[in-house]
C-alpha positions as CSV (number, residue, x, y, z in Angstrom):
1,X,7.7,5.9,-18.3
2,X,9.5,4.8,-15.3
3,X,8.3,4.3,-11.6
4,X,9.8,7.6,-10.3
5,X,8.0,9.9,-13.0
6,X,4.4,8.3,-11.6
7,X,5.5,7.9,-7.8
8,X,3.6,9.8,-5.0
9,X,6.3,11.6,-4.1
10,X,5.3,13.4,-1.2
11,X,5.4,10.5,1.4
12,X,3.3,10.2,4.8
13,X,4.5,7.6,6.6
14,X,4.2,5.6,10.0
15,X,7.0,4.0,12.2
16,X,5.8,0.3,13.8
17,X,5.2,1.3,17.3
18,X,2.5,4.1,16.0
19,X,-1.1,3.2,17.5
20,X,-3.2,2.1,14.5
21,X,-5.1,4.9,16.1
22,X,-2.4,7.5,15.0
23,X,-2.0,5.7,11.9
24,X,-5.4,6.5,11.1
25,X,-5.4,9.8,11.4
26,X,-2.9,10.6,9.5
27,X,-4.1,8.6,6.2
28,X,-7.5,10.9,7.0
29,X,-5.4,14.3,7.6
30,X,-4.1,13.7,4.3
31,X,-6.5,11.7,2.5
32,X,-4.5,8.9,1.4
33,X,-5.4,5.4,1.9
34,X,-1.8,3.5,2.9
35,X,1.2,4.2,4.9
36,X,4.7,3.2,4.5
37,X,5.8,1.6,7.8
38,X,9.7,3.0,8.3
39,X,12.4,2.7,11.3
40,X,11.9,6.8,11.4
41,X,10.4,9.1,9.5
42,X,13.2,10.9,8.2
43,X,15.6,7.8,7.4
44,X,12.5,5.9,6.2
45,X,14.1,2.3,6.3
46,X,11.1,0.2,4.9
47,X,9.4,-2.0,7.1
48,X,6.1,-2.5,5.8
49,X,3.0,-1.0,4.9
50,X,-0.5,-0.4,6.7
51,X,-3.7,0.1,4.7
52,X,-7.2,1.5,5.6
53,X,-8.5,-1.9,5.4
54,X,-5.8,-3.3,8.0
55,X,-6.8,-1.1,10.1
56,X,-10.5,-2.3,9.6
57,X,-10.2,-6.3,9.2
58,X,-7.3,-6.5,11.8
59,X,-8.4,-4.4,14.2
60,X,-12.2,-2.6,14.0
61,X,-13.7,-6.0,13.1
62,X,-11.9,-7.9,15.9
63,X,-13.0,-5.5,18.5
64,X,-8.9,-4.4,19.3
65,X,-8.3,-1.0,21.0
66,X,-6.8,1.4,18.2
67,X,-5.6,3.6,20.4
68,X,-3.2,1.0,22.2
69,X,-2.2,-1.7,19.3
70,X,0.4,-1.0,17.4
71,X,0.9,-1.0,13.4
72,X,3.2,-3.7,13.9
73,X,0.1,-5.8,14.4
74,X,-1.5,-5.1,11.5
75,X,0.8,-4.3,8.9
76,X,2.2,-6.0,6.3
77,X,5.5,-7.0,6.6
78,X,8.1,-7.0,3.8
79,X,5.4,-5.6,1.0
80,X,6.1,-5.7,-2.4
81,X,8.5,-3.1,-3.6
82,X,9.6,-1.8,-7.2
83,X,12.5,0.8,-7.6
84,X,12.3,4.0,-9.4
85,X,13.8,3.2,-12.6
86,X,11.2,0.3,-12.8
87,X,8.8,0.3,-16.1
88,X,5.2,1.5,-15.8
89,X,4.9,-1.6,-17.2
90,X,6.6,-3.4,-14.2
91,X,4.9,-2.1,-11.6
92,X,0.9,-3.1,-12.9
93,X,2.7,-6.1,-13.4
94,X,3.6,-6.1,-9.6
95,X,0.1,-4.9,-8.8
96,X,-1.7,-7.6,-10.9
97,X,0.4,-11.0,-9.5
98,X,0.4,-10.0,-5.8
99,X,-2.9,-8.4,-5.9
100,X,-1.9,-5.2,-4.5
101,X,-3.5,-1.9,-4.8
102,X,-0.1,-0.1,-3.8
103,X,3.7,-0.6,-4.0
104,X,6.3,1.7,-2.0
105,X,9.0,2.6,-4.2
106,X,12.9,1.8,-2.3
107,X,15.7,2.7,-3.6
108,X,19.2,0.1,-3.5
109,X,19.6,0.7,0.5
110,X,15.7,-0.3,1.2
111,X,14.9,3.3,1.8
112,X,11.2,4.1,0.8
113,X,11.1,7.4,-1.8
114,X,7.6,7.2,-2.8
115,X,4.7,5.0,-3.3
116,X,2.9,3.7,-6.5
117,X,-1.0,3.6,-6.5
118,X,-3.2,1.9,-8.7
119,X,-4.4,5.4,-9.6
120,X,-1.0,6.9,-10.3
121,X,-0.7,3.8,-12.5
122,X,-4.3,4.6,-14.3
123,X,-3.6,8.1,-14.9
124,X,-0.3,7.6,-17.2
125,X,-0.9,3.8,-18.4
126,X,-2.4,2.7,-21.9
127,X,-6.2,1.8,-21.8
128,X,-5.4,-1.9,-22.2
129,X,-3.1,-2.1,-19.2
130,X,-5.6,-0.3,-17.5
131,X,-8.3,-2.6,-17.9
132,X,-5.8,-5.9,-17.2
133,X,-4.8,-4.3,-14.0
134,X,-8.4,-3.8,-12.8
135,X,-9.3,-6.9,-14.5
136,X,-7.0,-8.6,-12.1
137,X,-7.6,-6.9,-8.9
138,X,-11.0,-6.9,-9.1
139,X,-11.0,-11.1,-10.0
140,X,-9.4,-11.3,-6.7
141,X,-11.7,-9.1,-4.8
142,X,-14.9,-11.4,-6.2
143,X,-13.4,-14.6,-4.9
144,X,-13.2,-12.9,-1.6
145,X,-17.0,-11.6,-1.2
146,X,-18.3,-14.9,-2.5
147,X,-16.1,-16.7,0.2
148,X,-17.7,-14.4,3.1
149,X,-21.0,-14.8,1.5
150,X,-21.0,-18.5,1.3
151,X,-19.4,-18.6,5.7
């Protein structure tokens, strides 16, 4: 199974001088919990990509006023991409060495057609990659509250 037969293909998406405010609200108008950052939403020239918890570490925690910074201050620039005739296979693989939770999809020009999440990937994967993945991701996730916990 390739990446393009898994993709989320309908794509919400955020340009960089969107207030993390807007950016927001569209991840809760349509439930999803990471925007592709693009030159222009109907081009969609990848940039980056903002999560629900950039919005939270880089900006609610720090006190910053949503509605006035922009995504370009908390996204993340140049994510890690896979194109869509990528493996299944390729992609957890992606997910598990740069522990991410989500991977836009670009195709030759750097033009974002979809995005990979880790639950796309658990819905069509074999158990055992399954349980690498979160294996993984998790690992890196521990380190990360026992560091806080021990500040």
């Amino acid at each position: 199974m390739k990446a393009k037969d898994i993709m989320s293909k309908t794509l919400f998406c955020c340009t960089a001088e969107d207030s993390i405010q807007q950016a927001a609200k569209l991840m809760k108008d349509n439930d999803v919990g990471a925007l592709p950052v693009v030159n222009d939403c109907k081009e969609r020239k990848l940039l980056g990509i903002i999560t629900d918890r950039d919005i939270c570490l880089q900006a609610v925690a720090l006190g910053k006023p949503v509605d006035k910074m922009k995504v370009s201050e908390a996204m993340t620039k140049s994510p890690i991409t896979c194109s869509a005739d990528d493996s299944i296979e390729t992609c957890e693989s992606l997910m598990r060495r740069n522990q991410v939770r989500r991977i836009p999809v670009v195709d030759a020009r750097g033009m974002c057609m979809g995005l990979i999440s880790q639950a796309d990937v658990a819905l069509h994967d074999t158990a055992e990659h399954i349980q690498q993945t979160m294996a993984a991701l998790s690992r890196h996730q521990a380190h990360g509250h026992v560091a806080a916990a021990r500040a």
